[in-house]
C-alpha positions in Angstrom: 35.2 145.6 7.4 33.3 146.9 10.1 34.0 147.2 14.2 30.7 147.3 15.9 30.3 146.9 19.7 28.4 142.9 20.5 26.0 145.4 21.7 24.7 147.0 18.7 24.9 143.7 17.5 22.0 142.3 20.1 20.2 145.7 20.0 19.6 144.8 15.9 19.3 141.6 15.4 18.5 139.6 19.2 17.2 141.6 21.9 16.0 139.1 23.9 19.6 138.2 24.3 20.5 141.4 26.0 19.7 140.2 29.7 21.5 137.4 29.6 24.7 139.3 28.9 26.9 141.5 31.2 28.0 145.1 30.8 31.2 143.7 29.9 30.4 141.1 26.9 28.3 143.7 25.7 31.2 145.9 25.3 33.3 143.7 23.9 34.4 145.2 19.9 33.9 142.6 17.1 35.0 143.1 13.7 32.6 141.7 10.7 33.9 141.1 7.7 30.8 142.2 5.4 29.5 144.5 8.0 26.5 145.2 10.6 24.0 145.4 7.5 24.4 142.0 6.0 24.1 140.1 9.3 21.1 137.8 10.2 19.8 136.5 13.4 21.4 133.2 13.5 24.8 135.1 12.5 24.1 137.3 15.4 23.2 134.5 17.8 26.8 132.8 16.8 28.6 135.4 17.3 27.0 136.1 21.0 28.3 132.8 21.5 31.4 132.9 20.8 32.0 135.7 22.3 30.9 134.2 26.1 33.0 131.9 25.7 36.4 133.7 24.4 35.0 136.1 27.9 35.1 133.1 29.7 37.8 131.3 28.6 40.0 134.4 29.4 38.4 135.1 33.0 39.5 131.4 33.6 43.3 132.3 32.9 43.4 135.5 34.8 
């Protein structure tokens, strides 16, 4: 297991992806099971999101 930041995450595997994402979702800490290495684009691009909408999702019931 691995914790990795969503940002290292973009950074590897999506760039393009990194200006459609606030300071916050990039910060967000995700835990891979297999790690940062074994990850592909499409893997990356799932977990991106995911993680908007968990963000959003709890920003609603704040």
């Amino acid at each position: 297991m691995e914790t990795v930041t969503l940002s290292q995450i973009v950074e590897k595997l999506v760039p393009e992806l990194s200006s459609f994402l606030t300071k916050r979702e990039l910060a967000i800490n995700i835990v891979l099971r297999d790690g940062l290495a074994v990850l592909e684009p499409e893997d990356a691009r799932e977990i991106v999101h995911h993680s908007i909408c968990e963000h959003q999702i709890e920003a609603l019931l704040q």
